[in-house]
PAVEX-130647 format. One record per residue (C-alpha): x, y, z; residue number from 1. Coordinates in Angstrom, 2 decimals, m for minus. Example, Ala and Ser with C-alpha at 12.3 -4.5 7.8 and 13.67 -1.06 7.14 Angstrom:
BEGIN
+---------+---------+---------+-----+
!       X !       Y !       Z ! num !
+---------+---------+---------+-----+
!   12.30 !   m4.50 !    7.80 !   1 !
!   13.67 !   m1.06 !    7.14 !   2 !
+---------+---------+---------+-----+
This chain:
BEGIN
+---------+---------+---------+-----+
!       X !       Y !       Z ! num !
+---------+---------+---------+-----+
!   54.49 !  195.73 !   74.92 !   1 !
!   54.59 !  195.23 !   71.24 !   2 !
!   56.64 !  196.63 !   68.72 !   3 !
!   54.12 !  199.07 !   67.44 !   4 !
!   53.34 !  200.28 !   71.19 !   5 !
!   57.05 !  201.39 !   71.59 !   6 !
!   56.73 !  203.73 !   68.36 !   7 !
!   54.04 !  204.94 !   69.07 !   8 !
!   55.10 !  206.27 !   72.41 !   9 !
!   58.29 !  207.50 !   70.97 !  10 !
!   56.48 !  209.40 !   68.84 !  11 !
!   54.71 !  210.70 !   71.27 !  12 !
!   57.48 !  211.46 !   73.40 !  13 !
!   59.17 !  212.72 !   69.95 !  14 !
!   55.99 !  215.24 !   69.16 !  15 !
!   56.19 !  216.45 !   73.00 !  16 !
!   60.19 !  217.36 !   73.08 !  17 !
!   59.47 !  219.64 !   69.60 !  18 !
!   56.06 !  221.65 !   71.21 !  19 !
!   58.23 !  221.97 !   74.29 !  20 !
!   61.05 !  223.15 !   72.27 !  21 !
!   59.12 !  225.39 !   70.07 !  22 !
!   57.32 !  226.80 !   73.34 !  23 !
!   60.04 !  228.05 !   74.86 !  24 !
!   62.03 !  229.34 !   71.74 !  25 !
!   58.97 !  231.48 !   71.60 !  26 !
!   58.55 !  232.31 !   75.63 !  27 !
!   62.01 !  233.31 !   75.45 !  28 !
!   61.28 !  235.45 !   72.30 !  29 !
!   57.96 !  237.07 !   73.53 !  30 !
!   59.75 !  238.03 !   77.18 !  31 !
!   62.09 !  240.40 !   76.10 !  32 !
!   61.17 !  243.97 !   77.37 !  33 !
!   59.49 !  246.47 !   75.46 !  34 !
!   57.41 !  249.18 !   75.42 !  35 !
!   54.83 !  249.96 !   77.52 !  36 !
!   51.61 !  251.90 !   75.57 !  37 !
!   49.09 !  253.54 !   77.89 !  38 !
!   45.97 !  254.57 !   76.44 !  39 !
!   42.75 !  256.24 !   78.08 !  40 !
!   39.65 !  256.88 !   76.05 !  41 !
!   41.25 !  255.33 !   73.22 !  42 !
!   44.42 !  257.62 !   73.13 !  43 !
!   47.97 !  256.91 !   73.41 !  44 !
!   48.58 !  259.14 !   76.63 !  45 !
!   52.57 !  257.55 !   77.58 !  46 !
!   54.91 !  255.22 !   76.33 !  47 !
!   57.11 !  253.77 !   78.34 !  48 !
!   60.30 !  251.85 !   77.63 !  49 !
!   59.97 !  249.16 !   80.57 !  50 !
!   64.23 !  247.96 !   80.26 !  51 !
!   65.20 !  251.31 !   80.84 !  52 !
!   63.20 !  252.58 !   84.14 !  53 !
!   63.37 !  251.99 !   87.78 !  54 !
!   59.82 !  251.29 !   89.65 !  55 !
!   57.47 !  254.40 !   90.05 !  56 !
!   54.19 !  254.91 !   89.80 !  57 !
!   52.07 !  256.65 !   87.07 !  58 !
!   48.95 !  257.97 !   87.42 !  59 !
!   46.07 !  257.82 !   84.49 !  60 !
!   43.04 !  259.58 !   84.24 !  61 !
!   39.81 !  258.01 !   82.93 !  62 !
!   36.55 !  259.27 !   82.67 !  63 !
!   35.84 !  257.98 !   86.09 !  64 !
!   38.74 !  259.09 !   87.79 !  65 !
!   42.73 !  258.87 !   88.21 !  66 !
!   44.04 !  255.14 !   87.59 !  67 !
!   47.62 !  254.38 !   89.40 !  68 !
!   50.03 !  251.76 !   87.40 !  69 !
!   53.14 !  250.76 !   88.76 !  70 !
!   55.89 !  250.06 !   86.55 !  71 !
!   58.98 !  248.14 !   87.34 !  72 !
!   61.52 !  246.97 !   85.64 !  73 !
!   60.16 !  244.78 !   82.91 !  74 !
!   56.83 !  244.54 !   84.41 !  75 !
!   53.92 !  246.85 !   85.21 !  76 !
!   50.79 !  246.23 !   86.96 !  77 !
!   47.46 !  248.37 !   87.98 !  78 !
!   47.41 !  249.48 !   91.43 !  79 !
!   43.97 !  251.49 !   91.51 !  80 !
!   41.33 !  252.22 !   89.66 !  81 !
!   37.90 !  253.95 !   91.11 !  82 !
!   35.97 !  251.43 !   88.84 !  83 !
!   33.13 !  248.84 !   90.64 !  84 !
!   34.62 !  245.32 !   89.92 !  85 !
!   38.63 !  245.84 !   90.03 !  86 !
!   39.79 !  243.05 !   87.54 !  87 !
!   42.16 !  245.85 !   85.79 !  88 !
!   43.91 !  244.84 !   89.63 !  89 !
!   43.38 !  241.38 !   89.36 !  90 !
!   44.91 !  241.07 !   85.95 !  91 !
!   48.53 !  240.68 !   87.83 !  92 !
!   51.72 !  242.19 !   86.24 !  93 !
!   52.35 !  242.11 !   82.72 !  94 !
!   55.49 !  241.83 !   80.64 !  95 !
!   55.23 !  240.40 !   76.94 !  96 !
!   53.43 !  241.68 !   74.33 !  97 !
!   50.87 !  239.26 !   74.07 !  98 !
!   49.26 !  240.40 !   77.74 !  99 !
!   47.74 !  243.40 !   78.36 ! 100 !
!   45.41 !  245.23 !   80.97 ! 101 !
!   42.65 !  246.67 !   80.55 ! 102 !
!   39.85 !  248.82 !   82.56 ! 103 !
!   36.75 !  248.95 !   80.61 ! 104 !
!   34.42 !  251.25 !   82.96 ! 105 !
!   37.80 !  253.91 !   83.52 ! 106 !
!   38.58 !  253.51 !   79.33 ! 107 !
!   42.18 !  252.75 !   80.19 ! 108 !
!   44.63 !  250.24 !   78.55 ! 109 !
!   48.09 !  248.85 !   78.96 ! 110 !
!   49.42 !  246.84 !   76.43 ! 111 !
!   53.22 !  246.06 !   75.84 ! 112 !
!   54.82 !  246.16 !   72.28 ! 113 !
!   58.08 !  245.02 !   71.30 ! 114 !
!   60.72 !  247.44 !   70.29 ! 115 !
!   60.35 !  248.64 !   66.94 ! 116 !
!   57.64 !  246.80 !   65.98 ! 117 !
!   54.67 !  247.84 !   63.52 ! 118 !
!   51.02 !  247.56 !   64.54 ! 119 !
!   48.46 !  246.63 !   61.95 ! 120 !
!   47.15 !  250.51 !   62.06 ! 121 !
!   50.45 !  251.89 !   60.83 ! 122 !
!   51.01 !  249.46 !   58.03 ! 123 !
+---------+---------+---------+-----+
């Protein structure tokens, strides 16, 4: 192994240690709890503040029918929907702000914001 081998793994090695670093400074960042917006036909129908409430589940009606999320702390997730394919279900729990869920044929969404901050509409 010559001399230049060893820096360039180093470097590489170097490069990896300040993506990791950077990725979790930002993980860390993007999983504190927020707010939780649910829409239906486009309109903000309940906000909900997911550090500050114990599980339950919330109904949503959509053009197609009621939609059932369940919210826990932290997280919430889709239950039910009486849409055809289900992914809304199969989309899992979410809890940052850069997931959301959404239910295309019921015209439901569930996206999480951080406290306090602005969305491009209200700028």
């Amino acid at each position: 192994m010559t001399k230049g081998d060893k820096v360039l793994i180093g470097s590489i090695l170097a490069l990896a240690l300040i993506f990791f670093g950077m990725w979790y400074i930002q993980d860390k960042n993007a999983s504190q709890a927020g707010i939780a917006i649910i829409r239906s036909g486009g309109k903000i129908v309940q906000e909900i503040e997911l550090d500050t409430i114990e599980s339950k589940v919330i109904p949503i009606e959509g053009p197609l029918g009621i939609s059932k999320a369940k919210v826990e702390k932290d997280t919430i997730q889709m239950l039910s929907s009486p849409c055809k394919d289900k992914v809304c279900i199969k989309q899992g729990k979410i809890s940052t702000s850069s997931q959301s869920i959404v239910c295309v044929p019921n015209e439901i969404s569930i996206t999480i914001e951080k406290k306090g901050e602005v969305d491009e509409i209200t700028r």
